[in-house]
C-alpha positions in Angstrom: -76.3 -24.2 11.8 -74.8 -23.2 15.1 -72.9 -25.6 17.9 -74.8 -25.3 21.3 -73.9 -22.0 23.3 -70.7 -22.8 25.3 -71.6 -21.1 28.6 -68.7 -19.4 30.3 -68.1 -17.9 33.9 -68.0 -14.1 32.7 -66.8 -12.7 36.0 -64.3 -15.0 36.3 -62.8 -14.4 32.8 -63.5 -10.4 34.2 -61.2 -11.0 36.2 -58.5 -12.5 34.1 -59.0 -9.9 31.8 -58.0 -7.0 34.6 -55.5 -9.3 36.0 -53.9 -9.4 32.5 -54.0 -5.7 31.9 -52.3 -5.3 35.5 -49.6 -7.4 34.7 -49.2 -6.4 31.0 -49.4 -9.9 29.8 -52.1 -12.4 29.4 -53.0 -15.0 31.8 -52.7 -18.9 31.2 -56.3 -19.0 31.9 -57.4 -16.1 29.9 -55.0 -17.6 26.9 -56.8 -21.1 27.4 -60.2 -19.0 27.0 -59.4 -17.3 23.9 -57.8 -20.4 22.0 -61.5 -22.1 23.2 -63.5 -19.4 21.7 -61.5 -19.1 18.6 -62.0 -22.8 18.4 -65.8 -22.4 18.5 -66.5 -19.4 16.6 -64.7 -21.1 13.7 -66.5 -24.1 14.0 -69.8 -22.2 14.6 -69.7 -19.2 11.7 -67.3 -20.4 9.4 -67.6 -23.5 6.5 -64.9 -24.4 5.7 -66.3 -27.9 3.8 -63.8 -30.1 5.9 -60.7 -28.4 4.7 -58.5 -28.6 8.4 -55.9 -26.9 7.1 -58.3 -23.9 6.9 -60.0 -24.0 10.0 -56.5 -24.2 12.1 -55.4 -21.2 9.6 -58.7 -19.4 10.6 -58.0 -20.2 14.2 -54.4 -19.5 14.3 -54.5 -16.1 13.0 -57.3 -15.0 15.3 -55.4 -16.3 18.6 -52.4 -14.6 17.5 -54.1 -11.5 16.8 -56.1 -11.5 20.2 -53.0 -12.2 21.7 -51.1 -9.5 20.3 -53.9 -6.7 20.5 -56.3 -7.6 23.4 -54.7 -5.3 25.8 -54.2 -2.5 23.7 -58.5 -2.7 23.0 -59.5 -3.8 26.6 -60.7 -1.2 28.5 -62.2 -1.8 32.6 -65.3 -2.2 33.2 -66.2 -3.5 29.5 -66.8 -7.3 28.9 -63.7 -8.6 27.7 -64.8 -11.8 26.5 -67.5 -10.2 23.9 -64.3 -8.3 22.8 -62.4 -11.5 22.5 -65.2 -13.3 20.8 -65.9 -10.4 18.3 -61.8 -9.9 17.5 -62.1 -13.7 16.4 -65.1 -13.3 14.4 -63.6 -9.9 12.9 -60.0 -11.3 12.1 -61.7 -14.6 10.6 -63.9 -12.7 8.4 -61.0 -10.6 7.6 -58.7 -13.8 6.9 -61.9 -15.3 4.7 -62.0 -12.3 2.3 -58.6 -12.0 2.1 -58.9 -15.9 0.2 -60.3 -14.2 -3.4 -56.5 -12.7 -3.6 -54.8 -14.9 -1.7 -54.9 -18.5 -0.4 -53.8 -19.3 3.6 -50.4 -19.3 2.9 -49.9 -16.3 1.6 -49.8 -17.4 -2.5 -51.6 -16.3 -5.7 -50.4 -12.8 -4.8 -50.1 -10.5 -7.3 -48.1 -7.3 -7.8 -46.6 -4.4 -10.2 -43.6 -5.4 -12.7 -42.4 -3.7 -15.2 -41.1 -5.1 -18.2 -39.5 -3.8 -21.6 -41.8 -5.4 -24.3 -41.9 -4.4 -28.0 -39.3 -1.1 -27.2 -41.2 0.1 -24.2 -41.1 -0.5 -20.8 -44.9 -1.5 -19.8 -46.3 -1.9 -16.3 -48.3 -5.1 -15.6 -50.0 -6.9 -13.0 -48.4 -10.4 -12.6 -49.2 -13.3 -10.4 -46.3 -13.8 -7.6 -45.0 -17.0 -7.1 -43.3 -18.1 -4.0 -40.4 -20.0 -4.4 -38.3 -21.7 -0.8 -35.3 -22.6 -2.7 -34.4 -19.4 -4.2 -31.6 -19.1 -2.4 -29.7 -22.1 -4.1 -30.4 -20.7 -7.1 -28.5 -17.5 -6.5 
């Protein structure tokens, strides 16, 4: 089920969006709009069955994402808050999937080792595990 539409004034963020560009930076204004729609469109596409940490993750990454790409993508005379709305809903997605090999920070990662086992050196897959405090131990 979807929040109610969260109506916007699409000139006025227009505008932000080709101030931005000019300046080569985004706007306080156009950054308040993007954290809001990131706010919604994770509330209104994504379930993520109460788990906050999740949501802010979902959040999070898509900000930081629009933030870092938006003017690279924005071109004039386009509506550049259905881009900002559809890079939030494409980096969520994106961060959602990336859950089956991964979890939000980045854990249950697996890679390549190899390993000499019964006289041979044999390549396996093995699951990463991330350890803060290796550097005491070395």
């Amino acid at each position: 089920m979807l929040k109610k539409k969260i109506k916007y004034d699409k000139d006025l963020i227009e505008k932000e969006c080709l101030q931005s560009k000019k300046n080569g930076r985004i706007s306080e204004q156009l950054g308040r709009f993007i954290l809001d729609r990131c706010d919604d469109v994770a509330g209104a596409y994504f379930d993520t069955r109460g788990d906050k940490e999740l949501y802010q993750s979902l959040v999070d990454e898509a900000v930081l994402r629009i933030c870092e790409k938006f003017l690279h993508y924005y071109i004039e005379g386009k509506c550049g808050a259905n881009l900002i709305i559809t890079m939030a809903k494409s980096t969520m997605l994106n961060k959602i999937k990336s859950l089956g090999w991964s979890d939000i920070y980045g854990e249950k990662q697996k890679s390549y080792i190899e390993i000499f086992e019964d006289g041979a050196w044999v390549r396996k897959l093995e699951k990463l595990k991330k350890d803060d405090n290796i550097s005491q131990s070395l």
